[in-house]
C-alpha positions in Angstrom: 0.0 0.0 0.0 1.1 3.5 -0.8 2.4 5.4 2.0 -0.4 7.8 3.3 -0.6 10.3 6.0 -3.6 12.1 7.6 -3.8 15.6 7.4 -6.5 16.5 10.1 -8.3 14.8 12.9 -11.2 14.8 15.2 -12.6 14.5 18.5 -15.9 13.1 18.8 -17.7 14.4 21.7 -20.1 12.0 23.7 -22.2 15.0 25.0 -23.1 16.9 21.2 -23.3 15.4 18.1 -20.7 15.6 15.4 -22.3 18.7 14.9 -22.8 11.0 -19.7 -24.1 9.1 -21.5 -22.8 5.7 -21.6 -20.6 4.6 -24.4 -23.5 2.5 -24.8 -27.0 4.4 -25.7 -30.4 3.1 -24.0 -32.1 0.4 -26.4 -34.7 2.7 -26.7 -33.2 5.1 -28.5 -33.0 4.5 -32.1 -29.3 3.9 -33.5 -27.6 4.8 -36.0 -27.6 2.7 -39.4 -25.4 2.5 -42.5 -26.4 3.7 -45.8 -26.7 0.5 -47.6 -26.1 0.4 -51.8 -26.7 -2.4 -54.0 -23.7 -3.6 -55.5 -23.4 -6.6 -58.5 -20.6 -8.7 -57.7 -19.3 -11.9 -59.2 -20.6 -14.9 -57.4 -17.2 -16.7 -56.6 -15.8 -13.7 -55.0 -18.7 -13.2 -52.8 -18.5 -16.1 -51.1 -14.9 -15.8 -51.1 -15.8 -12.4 -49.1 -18.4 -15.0 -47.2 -16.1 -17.6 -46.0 -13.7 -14.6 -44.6 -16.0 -13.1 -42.6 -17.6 -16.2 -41.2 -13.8 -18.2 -40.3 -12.2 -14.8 -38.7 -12.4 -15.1 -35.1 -14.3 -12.0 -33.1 -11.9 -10.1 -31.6 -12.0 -10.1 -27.7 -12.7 -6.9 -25.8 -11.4 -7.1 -22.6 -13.7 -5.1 -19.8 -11.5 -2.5 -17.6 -13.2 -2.2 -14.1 -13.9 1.4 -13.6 -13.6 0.5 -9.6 -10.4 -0.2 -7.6 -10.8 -4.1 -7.3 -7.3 -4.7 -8.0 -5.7 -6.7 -5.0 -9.0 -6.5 -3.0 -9.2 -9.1 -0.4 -12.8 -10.9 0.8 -13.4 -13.4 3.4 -9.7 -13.7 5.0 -11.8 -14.4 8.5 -15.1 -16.3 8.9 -17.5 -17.0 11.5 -15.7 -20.1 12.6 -12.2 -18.0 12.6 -12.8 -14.4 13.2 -10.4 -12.2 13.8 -10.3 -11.1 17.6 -10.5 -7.1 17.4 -10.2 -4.6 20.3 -12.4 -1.3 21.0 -9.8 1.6 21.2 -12.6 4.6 21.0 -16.7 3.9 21.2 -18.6 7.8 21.0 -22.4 8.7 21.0 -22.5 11.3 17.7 -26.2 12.3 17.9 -27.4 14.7 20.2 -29.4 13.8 23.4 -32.6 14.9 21.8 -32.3 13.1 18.4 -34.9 10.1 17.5 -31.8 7.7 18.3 -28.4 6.7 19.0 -25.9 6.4 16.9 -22.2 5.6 18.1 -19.0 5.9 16.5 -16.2 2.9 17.1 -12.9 2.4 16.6 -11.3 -1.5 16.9 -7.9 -2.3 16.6 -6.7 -4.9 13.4 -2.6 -4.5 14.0 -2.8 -4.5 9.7 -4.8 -8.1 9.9 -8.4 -7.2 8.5 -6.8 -5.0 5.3 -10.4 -3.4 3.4 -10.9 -0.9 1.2 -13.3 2.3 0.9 -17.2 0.9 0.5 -16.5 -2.5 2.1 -18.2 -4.6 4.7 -17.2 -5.8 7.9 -18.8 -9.2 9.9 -19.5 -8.9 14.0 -20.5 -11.1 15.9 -22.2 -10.7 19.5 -21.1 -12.1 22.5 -23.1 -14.8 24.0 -25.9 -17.0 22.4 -29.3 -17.2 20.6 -32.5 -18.4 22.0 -31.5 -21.8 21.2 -28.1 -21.7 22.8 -25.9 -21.0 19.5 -23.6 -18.0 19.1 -25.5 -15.1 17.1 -25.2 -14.7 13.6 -22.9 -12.7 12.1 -24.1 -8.9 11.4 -22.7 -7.2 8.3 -21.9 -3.5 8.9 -20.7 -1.0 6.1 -17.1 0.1 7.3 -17.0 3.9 8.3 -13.2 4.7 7.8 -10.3 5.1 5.2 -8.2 2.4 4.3 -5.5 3.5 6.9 -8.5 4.0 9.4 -9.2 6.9 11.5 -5.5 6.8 13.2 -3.7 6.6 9.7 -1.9 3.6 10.4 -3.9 1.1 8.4 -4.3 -1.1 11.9 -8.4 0.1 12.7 -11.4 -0.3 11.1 -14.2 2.1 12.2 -18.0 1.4 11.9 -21.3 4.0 12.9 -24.0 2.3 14.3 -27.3 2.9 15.1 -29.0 1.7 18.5 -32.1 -0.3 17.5 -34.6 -0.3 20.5 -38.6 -0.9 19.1 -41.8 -2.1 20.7 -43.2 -5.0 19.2 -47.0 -5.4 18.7 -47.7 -7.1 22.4 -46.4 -4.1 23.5 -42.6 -5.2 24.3 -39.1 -3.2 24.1 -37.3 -5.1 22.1 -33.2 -4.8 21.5 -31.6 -5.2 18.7 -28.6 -7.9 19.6 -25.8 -6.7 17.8 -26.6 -3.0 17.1 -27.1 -3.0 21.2 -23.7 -5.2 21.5 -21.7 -2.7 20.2 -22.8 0.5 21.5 -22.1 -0.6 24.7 -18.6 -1.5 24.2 -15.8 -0.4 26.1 -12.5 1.0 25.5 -10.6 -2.9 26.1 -13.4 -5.0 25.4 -12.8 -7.6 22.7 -15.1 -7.9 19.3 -15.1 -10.9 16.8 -15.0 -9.5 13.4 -15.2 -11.3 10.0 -14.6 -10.6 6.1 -13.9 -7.6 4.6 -17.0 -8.2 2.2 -18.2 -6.4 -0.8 -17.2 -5.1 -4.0 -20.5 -2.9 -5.2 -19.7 0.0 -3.2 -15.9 0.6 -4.0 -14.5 3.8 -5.4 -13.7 5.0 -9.0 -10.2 4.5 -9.9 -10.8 7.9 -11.6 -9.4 10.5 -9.7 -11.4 12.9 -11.9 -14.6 11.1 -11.8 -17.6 13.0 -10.3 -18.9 10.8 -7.3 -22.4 11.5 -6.4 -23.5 10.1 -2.9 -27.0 9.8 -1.3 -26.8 8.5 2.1 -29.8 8.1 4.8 -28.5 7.7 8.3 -25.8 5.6 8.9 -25.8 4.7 4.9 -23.1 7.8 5.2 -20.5 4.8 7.0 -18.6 4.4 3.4 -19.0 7.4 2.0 -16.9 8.9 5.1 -14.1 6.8 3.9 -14.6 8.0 0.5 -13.8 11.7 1.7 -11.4 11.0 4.0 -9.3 9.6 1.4 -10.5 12.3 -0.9 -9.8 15.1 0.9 -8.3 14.5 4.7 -5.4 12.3 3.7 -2.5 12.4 0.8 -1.4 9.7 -0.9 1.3 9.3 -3.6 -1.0 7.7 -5.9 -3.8 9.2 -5.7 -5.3 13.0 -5.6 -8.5 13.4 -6.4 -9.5 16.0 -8.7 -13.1 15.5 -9.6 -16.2 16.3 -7.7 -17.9 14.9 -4.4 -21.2 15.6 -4.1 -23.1 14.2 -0.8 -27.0 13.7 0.0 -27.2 13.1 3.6 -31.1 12.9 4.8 -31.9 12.6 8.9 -34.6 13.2 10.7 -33.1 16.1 12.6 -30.4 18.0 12.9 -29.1 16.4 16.3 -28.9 13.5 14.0 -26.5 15.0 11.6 -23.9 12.7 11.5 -19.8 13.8 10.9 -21.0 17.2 10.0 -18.3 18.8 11.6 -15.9 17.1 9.2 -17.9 17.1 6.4 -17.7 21.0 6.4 -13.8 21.2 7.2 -14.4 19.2 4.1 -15.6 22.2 2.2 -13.9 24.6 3.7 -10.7 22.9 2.5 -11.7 22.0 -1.1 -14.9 24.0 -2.2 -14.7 23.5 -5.9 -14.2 20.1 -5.2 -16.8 19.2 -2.7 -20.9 19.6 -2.4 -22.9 19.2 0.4 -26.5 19.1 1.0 -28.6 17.8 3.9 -32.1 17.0 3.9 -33.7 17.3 7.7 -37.5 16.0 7.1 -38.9 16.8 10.7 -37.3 20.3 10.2 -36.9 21.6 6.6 -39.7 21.6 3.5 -39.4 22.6 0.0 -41.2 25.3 -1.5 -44.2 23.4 -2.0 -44.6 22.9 2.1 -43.3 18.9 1.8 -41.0 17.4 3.8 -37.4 17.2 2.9 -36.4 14.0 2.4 -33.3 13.1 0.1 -35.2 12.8 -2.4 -36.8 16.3 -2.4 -33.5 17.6 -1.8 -32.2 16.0 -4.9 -35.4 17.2 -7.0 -33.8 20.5 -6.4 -30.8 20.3 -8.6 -33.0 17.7 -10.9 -31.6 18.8 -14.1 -27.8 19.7 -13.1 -27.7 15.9 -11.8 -29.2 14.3 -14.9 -26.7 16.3 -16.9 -24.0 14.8 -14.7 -26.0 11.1 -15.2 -24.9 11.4 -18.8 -21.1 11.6 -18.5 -19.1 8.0 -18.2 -16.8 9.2 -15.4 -20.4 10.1 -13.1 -20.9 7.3 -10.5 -23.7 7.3 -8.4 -23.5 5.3 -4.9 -26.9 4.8 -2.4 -26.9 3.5 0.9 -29.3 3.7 3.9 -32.6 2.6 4.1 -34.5 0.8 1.0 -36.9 3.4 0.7 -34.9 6.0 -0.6 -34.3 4.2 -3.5 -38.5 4.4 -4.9 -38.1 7.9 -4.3 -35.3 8.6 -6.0 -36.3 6.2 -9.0 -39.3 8.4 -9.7 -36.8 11.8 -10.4 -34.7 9.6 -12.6 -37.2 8.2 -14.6 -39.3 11.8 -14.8 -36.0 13.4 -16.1 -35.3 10.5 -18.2 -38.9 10.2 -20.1 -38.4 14.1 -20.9 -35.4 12.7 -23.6 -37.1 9.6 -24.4 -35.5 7.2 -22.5 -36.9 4.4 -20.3 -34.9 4.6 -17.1 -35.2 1.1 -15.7 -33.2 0.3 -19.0 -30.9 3.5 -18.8 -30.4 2.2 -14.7 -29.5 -1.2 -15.9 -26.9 0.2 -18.1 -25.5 2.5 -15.4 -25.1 -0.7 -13.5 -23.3 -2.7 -15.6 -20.8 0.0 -16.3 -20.4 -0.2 -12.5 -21.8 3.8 -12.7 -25.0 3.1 -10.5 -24.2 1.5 -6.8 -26.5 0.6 -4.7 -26.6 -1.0 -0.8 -29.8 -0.5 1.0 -31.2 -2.6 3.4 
């Protein structure tokens, strides 16, 4: 790995919160087709012409992933082997009146668990099920760099949410793994398994315009993304395009890193947009709530102009239902040109330009 060194740093407080087209044109569209002439030709030389055609062999086109896969490790630890991780740092990053908890942790790898920006981490809670067998493994997007929060490639950080509901008889119910790991303490050990993933890693483009929409703690990889983008300096790697994030909360005690997301844009305005969409507290011009969605029907057009250029990549993650939402501004802005956007979204995807992880 490239030597890399972080440029600025932050203390979470436990009290406040952290304050194109493609190459490829939709089917729908009609393409375009070669003037054909009639032309007489002797009949030995046309199959001559025939047999040429029909015995050369197609020439191969090899794909080039527009993602950093290369060297990207999966599964080095499973459930039966994890890898035995220690808490270092565990913060509450949402205010005391937010609809919530949501904690920010820090566990030691000593360089063992090696991931990448976008990828998935395995934990697995202490104790057993109902039936007396260890709890399943929970998958939790990774909230830090490559090198971590510490710069030293030896933590992985994660931002979880508490999950406390009542059931229908009327119950609290915990959640046994989001509860698990908000209550650890500095010294207390974690199993941990994979890294895991591949949809959610970043453009090898250092020029590319990355577009993210995040709900909650769907903003876990996109922090990496900007910390690499924009807190740390690497000799291979400078980006030089645009970031541009969607965060949507509740409220704005549930804004989560916003402290470090504007450092962000103080440091590199022409290189980094930020909008947050607060639906118990803001509302568009029409009196509706602001959900990402509505936030994002703002600058409609500018981002369907961005859709159309092969080094935009869109990444989603946070709750499923963001992603109707956000379907119907697409496929409004899409129509307006003629093109069907569950096709135009299937092409995005397979040239890795559309990522999404919602759950």
């Amino acid at each position: 790995m490239a030597c890399a060194t972080v440029t600025a740093t932050f203390a979470l407080s436990a009290s406040k919160p952290s304050p194109h087209v493609p190459s490829a044109r939709p089917s729908s569209l009609p393409c375009e087709r070669t003037p054909s002439h009639k032309v007489k030709i002797k009949r030995n030389l046309l199959l001559s012409i025939r047999s040429q055609i029909t015995t050369e062999a197609p020439v191969a086109v090899e794909k080039v992933p527009k993602k950093n896969e290369e060297g990207v490790i999966t599964n080095k630890f499973k459930p039966k082997t994890p890898y035995i991780g220690r808490c270092l740092l565990n913060t509450k990053i949402t205010g005391d009146d937010a609809p919530g908890e949501t904690w920010h942790m820090v566990f030691s790898t000593e360089g063992e668990l090696p991931y990448r920006e976008g990828q998935s981490v395995g934990v697995i809670a202490d104790g057993v099920d109902q039936n007396g067998k260890p709890h399943k493994l929970r998958l939790y997007s990774i909230a830090s760099s490559a090198i971590g929060d510490f710069g030293d490639s030896k933590t992985v950080s994660l931002c979880v949410k508490r999950l406390v509901y009542t059931n229908d008889q009327g119950e609290i119910v915990k959640g046994v793994c989001s509860n698990y790991l908000c209550d650890l303490k500095p010294g207390n050990e974690v199993k941990l398994t994979g890294p895991v993933g591949k949809e959610m890693l970043m453009p090898v483009d250092p020029n590319a315009t990355v577009i993210m929409l995040a709900t909650g703690t769907g903003i876990a990889p996109f922090r990496g993304f900007l910390w690499k983008m924009f807190f740390e300096k690497h000799e291979d790697y400078k980006f030089n395009g645009l970031a541009w994030l969607f965060l949507g909360v509740p409220t704005s005690s549930s804004l989560l890193y916003k402290e470090e997301f504007e450092k962000m844009k103080e440091k590199a305005p022409n290189n980094f947009r930020l909008d947050f969409a607060v639906s118990r507290e803001q509302t568009n011009k029409k009196g509706e709530k602001m959900y990402i969605q509505t936030r994002m029907a703002e600058y409609a057009e500018e981002l369907w102009e961005l859709l159309k250029k092969d080094n935009t990549f869109v990444y989603m993650c946070g709750l499923k239902g963001m992603e109707q939402g956000i379907d119907e501004i697409m496929g409004t802005l899409a129509a307006k040109e003629g093109i069907e956007w569950t096709e135009y979204k299937r092409q995005l995807k397979r040239q890795e330009q559309w990522n999404v992880e919602v759950y």
